[in-house]
mmCIF file of the N, C-alpha and C atoms, coordinates in Angstrom:
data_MODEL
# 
_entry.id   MODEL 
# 
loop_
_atom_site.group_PDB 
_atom_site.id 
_atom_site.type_symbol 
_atom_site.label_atom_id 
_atom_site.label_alt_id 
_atom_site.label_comp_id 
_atom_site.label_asym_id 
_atom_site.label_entity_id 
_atom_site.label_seq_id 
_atom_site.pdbx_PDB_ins_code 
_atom_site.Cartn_x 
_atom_site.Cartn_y 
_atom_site.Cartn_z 
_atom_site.occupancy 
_atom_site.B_iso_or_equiv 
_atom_site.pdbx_formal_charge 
_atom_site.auth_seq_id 
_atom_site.auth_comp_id 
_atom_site.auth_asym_id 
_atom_site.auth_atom_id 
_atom_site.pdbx_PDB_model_num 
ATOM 1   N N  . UNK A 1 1  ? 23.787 5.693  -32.996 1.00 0.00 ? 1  UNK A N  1 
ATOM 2   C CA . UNK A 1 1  ? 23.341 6.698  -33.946 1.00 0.00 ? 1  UNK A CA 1 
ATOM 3   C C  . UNK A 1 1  ? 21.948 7.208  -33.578 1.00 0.00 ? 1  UNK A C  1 
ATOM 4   N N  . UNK A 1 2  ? 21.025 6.495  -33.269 1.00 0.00 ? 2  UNK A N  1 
ATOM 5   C CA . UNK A 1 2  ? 19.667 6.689  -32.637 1.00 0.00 ? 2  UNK A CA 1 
ATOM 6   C C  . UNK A 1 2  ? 19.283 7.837  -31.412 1.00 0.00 ? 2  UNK A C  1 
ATOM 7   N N  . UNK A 1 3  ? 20.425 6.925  -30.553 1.00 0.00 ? 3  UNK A N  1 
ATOM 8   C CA . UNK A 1 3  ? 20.734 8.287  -29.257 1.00 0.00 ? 3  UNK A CA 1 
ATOM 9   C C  . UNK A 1 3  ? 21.356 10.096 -29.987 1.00 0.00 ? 3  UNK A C  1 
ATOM 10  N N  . UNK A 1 4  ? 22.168 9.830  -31.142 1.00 0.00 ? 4  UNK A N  1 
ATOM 11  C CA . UNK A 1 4  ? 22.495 11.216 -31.239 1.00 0.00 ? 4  UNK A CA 1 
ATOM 12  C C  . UNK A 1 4  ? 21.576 11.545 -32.161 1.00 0.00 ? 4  UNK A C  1 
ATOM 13  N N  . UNK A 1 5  ? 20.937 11.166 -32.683 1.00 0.00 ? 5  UNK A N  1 
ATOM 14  C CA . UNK A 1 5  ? 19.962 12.004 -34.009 1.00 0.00 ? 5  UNK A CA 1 
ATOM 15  C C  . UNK A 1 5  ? 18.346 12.283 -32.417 1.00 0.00 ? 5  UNK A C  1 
ATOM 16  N N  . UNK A 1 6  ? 18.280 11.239 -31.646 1.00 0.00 ? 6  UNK A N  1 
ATOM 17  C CA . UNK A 1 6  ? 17.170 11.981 -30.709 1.00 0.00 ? 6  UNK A CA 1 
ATOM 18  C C  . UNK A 1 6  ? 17.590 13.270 -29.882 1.00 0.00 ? 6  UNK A C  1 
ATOM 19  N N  . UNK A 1 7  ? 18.920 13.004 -29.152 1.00 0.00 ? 7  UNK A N  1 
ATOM 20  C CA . UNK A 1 7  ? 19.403 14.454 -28.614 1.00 0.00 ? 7  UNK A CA 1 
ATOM 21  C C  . UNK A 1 7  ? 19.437 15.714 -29.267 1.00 0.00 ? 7  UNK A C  1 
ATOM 22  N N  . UNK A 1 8  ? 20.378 15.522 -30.686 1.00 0.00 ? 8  UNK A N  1 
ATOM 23  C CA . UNK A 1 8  ? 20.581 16.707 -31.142 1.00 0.00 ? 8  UNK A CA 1 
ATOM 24  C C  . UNK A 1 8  ? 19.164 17.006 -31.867 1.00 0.00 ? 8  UNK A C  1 
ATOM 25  N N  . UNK A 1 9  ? 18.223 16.301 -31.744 1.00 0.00 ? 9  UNK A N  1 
ATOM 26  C CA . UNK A 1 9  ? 16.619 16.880 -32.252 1.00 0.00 ? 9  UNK A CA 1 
ATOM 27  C C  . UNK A 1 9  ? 15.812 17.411 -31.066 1.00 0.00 ? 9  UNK A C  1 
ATOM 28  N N  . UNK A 1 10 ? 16.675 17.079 -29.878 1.00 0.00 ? 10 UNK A N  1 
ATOM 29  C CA . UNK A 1 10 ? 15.927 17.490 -28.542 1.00 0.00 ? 10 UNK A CA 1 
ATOM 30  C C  . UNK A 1 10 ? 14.893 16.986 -28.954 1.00 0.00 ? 10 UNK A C  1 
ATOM 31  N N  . UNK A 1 11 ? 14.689 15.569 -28.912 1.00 0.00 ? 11 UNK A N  1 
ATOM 32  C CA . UNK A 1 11 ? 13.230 14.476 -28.887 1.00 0.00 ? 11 UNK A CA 1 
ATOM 33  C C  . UNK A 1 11 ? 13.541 12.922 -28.370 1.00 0.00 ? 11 UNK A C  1 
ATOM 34  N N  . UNK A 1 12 ? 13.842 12.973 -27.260 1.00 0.00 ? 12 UNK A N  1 
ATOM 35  C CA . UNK A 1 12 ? 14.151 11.665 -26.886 1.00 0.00 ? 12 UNK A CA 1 
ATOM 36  C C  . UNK A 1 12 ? 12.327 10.363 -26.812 1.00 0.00 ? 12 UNK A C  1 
ATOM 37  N N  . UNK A 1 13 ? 11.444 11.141 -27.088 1.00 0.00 ? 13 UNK A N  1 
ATOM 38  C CA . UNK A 1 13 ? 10.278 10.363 -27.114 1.00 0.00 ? 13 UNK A CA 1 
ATOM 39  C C  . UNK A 1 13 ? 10.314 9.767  -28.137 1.00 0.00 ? 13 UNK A C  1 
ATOM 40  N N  . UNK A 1 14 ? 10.863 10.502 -29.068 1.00 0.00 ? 14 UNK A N  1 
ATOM 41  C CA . UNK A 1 14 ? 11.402 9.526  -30.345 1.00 0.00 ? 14 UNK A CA 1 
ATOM 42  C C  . UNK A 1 14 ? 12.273 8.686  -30.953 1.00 0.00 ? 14 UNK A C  1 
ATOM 43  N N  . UNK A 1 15 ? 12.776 8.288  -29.656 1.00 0.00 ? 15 UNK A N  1 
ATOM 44  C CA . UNK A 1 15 ? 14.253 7.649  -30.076 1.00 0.00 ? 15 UNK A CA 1 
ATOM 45  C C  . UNK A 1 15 ? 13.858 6.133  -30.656 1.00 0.00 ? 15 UNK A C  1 
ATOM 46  N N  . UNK A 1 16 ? 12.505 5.696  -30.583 1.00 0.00 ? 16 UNK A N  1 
ATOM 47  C CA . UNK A 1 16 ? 11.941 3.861  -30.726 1.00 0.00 ? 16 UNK A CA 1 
ATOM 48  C C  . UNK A 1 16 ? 11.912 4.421  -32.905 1.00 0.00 ? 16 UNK A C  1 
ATOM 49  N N  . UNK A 1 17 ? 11.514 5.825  -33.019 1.00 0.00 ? 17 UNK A N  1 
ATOM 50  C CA . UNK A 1 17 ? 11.541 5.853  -34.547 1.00 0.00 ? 17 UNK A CA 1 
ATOM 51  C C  . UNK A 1 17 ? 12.966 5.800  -34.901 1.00 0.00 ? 17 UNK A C  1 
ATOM 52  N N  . UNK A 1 18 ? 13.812 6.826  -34.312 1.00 0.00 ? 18 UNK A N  1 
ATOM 53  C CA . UNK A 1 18 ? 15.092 7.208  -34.728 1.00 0.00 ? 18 UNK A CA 1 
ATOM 54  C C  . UNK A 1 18 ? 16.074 5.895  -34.669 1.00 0.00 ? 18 UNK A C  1 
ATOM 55  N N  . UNK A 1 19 ? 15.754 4.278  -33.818 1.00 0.00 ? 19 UNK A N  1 
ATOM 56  C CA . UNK A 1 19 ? 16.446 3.678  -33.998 1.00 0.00 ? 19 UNK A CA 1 
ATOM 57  C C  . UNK A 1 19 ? 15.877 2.563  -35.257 1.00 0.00 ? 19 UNK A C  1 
ATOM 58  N N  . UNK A 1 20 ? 14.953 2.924  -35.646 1.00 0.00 ? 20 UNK A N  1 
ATOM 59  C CA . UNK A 1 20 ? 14.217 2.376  -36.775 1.00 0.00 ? 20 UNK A CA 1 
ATOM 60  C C  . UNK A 1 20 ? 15.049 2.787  -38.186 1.00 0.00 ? 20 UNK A C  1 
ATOM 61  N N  . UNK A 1 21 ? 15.076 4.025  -37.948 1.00 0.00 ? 21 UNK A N  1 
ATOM 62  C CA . UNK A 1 21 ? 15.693 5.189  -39.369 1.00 0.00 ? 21 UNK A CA 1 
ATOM 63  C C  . UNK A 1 21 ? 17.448 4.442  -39.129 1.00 0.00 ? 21 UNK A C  1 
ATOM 64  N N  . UNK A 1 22 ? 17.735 4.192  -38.167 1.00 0.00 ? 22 UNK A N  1 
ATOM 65  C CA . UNK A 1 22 ? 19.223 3.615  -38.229 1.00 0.00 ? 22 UNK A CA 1 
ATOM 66  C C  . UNK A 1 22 ? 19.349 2.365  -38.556 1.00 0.00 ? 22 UNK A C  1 
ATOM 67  N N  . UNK A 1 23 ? 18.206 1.400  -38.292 1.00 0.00 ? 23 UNK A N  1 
ATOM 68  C CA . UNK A 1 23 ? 18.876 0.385  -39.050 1.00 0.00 ? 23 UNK A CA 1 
ATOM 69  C C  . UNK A 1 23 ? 18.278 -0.079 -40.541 1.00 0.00 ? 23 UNK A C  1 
ATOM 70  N N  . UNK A 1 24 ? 18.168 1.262  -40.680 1.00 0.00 ? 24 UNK A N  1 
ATOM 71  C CA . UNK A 1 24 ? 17.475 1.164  -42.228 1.00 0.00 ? 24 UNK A CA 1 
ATOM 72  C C  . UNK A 1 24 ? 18.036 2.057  -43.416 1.00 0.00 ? 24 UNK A C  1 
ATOM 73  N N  . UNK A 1 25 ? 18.607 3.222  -42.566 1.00 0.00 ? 25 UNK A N  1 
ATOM 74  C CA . UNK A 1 25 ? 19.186 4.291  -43.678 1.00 0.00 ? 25 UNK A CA 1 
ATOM 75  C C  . UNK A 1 25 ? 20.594 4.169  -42.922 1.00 0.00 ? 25 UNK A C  1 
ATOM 76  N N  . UNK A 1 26 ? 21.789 4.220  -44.330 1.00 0.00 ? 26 UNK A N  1 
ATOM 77  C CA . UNK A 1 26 ? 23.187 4.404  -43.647 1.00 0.00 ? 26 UNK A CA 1 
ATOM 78  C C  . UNK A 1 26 ? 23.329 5.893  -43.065 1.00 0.00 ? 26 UNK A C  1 
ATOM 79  N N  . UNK A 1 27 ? 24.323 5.516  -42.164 1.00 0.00 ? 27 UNK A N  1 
ATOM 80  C CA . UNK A 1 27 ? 24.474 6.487  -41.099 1.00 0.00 ? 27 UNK A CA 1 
ATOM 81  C C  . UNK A 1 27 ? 25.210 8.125  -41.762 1.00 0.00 ? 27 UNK A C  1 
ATOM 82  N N  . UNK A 1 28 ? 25.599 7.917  -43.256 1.00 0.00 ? 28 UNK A N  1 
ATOM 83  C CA . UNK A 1 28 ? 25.478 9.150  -44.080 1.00 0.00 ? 28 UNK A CA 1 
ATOM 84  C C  . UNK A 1 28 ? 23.993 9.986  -44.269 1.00 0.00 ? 28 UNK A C  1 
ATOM 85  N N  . UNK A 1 29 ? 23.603 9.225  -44.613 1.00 0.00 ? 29 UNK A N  1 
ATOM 86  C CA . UNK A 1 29 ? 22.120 9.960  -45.066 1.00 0.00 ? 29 UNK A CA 1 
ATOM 87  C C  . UNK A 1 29 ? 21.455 10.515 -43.588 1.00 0.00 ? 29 UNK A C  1 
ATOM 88  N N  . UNK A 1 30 ? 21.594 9.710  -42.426 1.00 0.00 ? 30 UNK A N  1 
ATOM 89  C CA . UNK A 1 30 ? 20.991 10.102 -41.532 1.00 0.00 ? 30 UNK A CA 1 
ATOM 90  C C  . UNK A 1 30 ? 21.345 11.651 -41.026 1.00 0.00 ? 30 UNK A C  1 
ATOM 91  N N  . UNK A 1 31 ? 22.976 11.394 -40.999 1.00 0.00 ? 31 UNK A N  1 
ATOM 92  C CA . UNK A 1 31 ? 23.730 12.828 -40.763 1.00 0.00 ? 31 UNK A CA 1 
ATOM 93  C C  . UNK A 1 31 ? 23.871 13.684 -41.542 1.00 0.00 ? 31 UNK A C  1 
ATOM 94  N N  . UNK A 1 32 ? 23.333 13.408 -42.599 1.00 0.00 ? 32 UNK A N  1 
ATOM 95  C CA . UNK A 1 32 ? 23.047 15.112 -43.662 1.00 0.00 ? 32 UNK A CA 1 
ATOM 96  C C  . UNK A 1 32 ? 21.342 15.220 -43.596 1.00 0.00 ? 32 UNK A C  1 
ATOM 97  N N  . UNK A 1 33 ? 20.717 14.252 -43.699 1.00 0.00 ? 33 UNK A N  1 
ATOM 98  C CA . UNK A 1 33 ? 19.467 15.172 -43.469 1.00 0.00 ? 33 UNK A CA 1 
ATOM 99  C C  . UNK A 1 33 ? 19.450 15.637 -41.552 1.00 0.00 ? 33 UNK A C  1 
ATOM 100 N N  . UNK A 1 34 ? 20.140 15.122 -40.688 1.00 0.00 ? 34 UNK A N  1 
ATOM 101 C CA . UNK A 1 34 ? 20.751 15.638 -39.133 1.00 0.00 ? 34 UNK A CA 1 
ATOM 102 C C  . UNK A 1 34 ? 20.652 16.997 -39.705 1.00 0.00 ? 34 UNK A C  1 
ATOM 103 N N  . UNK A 1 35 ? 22.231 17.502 -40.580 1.00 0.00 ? 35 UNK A N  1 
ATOM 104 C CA . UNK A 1 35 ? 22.666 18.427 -40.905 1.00 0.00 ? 35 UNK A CA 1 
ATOM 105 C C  . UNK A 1 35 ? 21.979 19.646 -41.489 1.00 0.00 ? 35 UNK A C  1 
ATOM 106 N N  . UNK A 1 36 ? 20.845 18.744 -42.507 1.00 0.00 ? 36 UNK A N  1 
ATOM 107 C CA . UNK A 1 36 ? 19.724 19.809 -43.004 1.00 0.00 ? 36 UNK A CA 1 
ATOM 108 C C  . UNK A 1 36 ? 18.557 20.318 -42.477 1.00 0.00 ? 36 UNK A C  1 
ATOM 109 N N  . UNK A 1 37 ? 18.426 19.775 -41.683 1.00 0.00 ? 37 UNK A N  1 
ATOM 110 C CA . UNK A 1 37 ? 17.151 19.808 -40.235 1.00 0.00 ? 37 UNK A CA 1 
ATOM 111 C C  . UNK A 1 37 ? 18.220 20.884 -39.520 1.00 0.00 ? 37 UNK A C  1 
ATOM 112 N N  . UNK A 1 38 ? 19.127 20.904 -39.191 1.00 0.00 ? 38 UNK A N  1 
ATOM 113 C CA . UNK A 1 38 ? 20.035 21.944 -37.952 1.00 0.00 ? 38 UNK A CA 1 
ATOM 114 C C  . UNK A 1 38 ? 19.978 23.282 -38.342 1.00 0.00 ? 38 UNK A C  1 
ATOM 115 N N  . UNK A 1 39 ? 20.193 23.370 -40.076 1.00 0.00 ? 39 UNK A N  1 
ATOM 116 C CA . UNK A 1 39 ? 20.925 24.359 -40.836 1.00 0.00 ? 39 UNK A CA 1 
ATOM 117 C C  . UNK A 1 39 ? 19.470 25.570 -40.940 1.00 0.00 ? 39 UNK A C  1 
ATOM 118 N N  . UNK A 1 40 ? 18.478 25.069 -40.960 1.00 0.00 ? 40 UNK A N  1 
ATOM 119 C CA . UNK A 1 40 ? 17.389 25.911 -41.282 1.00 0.00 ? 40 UNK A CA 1 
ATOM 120 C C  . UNK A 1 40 ? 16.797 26.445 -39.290 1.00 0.00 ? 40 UNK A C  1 
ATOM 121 N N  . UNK A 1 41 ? 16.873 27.759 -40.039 1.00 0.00 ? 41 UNK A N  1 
ATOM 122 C CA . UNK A 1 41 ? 16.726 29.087 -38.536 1.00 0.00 ? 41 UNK A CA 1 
ATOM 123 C C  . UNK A 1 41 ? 15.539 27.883 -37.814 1.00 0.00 ? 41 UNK A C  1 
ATOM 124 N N  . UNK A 1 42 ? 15.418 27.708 -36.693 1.00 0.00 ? 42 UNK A N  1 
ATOM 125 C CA . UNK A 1 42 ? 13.973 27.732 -35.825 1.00 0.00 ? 42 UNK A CA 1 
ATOM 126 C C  . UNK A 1 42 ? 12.953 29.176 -36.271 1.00 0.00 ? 42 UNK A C  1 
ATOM 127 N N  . UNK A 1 43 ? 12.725 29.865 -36.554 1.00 0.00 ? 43 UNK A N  1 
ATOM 128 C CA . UNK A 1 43 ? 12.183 30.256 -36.982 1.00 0.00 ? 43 UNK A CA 1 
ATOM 129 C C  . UNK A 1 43 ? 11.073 30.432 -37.918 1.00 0.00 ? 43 UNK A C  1 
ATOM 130 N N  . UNK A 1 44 ? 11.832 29.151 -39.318 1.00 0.00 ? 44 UNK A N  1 
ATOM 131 C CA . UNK A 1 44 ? 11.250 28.746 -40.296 1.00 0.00 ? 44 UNK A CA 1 
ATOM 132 C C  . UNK A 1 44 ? 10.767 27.502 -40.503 1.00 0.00 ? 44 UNK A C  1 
ATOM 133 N N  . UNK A 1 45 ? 10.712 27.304 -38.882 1.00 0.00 ? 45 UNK A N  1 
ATOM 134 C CA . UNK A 1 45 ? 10.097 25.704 -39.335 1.00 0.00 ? 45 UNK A CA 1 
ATOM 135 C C  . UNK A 1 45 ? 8.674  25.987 -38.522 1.00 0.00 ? 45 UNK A C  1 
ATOM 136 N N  . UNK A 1 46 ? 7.947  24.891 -39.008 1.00 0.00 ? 46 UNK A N  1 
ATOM 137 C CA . UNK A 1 46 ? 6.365  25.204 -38.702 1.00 0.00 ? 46 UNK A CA 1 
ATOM 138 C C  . UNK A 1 46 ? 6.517  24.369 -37.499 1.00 0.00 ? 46 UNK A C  1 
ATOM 139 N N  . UNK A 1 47 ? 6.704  23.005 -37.695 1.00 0.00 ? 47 UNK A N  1 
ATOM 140 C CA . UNK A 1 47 ? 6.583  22.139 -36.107 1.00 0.00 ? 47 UNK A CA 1 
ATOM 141 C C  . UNK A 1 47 ? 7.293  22.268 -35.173 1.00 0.00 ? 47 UNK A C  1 
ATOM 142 N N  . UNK A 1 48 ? 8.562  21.950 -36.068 1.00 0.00 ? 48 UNK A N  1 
ATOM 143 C CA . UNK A 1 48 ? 9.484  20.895 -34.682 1.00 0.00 ? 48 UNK A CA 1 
ATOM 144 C C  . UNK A 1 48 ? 11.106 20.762 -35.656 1.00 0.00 ? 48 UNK A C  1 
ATOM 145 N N  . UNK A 1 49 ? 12.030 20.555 -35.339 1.00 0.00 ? 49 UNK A N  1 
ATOM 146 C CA . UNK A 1 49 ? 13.381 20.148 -35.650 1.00 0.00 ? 49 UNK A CA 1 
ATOM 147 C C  . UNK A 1 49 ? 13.159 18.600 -36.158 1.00 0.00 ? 49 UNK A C  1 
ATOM 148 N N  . UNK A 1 50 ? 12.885 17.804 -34.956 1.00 0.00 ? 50 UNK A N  1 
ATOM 149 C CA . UNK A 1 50 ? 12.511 16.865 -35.193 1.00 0.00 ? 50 UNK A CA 1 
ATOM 150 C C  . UNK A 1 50 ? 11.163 16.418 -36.473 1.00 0.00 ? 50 UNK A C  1 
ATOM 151 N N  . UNK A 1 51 ? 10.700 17.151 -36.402 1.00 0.00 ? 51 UNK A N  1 
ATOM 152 C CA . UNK A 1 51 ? 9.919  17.300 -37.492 1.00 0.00 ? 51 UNK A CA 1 
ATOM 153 C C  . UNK A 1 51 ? 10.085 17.551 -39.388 1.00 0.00 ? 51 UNK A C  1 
ATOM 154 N N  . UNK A 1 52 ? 10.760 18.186 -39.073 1.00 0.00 ? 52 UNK A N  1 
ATOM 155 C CA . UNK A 1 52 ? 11.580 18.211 -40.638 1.00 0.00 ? 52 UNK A CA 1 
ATOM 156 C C  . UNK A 1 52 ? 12.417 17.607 -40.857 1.00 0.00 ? 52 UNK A C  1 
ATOM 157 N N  . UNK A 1 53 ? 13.037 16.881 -39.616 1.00 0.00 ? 53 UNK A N  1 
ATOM 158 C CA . UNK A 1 53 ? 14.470 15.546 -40.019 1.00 0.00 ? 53 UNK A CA 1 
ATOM 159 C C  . UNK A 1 53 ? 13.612 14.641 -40.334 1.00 0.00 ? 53 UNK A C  1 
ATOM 160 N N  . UNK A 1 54 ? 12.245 14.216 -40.265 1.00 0.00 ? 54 UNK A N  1 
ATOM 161 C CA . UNK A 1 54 ? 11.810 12.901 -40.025 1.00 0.00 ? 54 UNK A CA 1 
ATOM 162 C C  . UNK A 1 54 ? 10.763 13.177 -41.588 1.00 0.00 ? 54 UNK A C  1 
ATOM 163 N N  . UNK A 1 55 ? 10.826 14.443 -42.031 1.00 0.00 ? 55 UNK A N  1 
ATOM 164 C CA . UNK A 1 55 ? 10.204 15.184 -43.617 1.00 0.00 ? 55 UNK A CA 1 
ATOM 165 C C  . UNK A 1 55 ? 11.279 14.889 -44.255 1.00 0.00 ? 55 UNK A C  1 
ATOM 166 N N  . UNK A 1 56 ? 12.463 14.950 -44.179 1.00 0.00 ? 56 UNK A N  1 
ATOM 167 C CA . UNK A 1 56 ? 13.499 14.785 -44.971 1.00 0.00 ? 56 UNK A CA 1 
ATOM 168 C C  . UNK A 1 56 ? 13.891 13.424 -45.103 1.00 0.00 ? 56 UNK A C  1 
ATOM 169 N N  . UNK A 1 57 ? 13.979 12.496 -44.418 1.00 0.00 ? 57 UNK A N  1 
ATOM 170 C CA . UNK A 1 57 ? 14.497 10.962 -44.141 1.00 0.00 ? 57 UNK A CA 1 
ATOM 171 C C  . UNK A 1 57 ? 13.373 10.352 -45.174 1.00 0.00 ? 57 UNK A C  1 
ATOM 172 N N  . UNK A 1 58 ? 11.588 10.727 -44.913 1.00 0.00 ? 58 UNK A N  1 
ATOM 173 C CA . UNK A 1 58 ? 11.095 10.684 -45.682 1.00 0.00 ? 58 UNK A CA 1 
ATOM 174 C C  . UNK A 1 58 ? 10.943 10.404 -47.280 1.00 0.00 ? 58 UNK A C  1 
ATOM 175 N N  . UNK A 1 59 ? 11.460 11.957 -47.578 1.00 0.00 ? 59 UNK A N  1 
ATOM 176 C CA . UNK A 1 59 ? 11.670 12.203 -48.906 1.00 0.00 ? 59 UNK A CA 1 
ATOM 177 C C  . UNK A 1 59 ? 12.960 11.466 -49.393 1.00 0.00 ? 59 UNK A C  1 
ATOM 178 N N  . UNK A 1 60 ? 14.084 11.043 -49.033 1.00 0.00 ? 60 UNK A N  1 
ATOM 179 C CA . UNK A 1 60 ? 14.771 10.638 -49.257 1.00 0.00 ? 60 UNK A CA 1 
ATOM 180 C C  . UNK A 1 60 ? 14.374 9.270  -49.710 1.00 0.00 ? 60 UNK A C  1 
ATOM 181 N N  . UNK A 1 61 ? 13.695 8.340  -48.334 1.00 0.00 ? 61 UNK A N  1 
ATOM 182 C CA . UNK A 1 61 ? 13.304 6.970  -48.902 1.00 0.00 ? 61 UNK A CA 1 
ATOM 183 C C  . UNK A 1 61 ? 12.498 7.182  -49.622 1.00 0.00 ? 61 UNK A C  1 
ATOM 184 N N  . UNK A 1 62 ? 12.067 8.011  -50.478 1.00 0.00 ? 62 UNK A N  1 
ATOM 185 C CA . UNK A 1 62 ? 10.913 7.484  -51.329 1.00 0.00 ? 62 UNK A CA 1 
ATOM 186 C C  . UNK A 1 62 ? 11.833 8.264  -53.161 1.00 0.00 ? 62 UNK A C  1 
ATOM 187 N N  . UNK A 1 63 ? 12.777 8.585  -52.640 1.00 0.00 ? 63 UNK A N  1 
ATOM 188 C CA . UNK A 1 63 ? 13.393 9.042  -53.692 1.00 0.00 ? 63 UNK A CA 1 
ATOM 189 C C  . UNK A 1 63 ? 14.404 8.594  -54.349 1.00 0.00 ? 63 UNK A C  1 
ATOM 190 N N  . UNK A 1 64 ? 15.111 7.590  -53.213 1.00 0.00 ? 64 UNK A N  1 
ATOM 191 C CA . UNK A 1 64 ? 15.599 6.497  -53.387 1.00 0.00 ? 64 UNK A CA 1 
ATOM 192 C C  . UNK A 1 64 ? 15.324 5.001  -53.261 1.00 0.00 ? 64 UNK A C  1 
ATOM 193 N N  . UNK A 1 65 ? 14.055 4.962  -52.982 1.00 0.00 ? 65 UNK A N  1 
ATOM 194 C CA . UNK A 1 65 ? 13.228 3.835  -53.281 1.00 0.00 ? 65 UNK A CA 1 
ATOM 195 C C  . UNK A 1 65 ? 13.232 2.774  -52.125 1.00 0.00 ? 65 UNK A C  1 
ATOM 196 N N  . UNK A 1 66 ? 13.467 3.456  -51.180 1.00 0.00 ? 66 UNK A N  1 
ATOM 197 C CA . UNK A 1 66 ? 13.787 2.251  -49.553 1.00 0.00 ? 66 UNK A CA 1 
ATOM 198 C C  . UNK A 1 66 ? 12.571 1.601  -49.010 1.00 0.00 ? 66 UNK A C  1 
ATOM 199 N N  . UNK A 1 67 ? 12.793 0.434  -49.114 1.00 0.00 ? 67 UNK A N  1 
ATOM 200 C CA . UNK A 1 67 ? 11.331 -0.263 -48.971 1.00 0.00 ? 67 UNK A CA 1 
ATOM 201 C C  . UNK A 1 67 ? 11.620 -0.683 -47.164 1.00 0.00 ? 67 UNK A C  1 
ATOM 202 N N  . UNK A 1 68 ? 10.608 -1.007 -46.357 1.00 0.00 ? 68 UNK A N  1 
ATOM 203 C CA . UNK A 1 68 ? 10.493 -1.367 -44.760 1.00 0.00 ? 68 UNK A CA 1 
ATOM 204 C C  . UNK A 1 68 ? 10.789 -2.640 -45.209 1.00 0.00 ? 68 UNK A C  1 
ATOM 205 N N  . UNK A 1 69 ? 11.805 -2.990 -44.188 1.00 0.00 ? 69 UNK A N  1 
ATOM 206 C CA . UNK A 1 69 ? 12.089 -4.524 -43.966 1.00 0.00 ? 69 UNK A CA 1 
ATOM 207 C C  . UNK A 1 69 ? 11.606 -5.307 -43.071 1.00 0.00 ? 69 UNK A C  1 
# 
């Protein structure tokens, strides 16, 4: 799961976070905020792809209350 959330973010420098986010968030949540990071133009993002998947995974753990293990 790690390898495809770094490819399809075109950020393989990040794959040591992205396998962090996998064994911590189920592999649903990972692939809809994937999905919600894809869906918005390049255009409208200020950083990075990778950048707003890792804003969204974010907001999620703190909205669902995911503590670091």
């Amino acid at each position: 799961m790690a390898l495809d959330l770094a490819e399809a973010l075109n950020d393989r420098k990040g794959l040591a976070l992205y396998i962090s986010y996998a064994r911590r968030f189920p592999e649903s949540v990972l692939r809809r905020a994937l999905g919600e990071a894809k869906e918005i133009p390049i255009e409208q993002i200020k950083r990075s792809r990778a950048a707003l998947f890792n804003h969204l995974i974010q907001r999620y753990a703190q909205d669902h209350k995911y503590h670091r293990d």
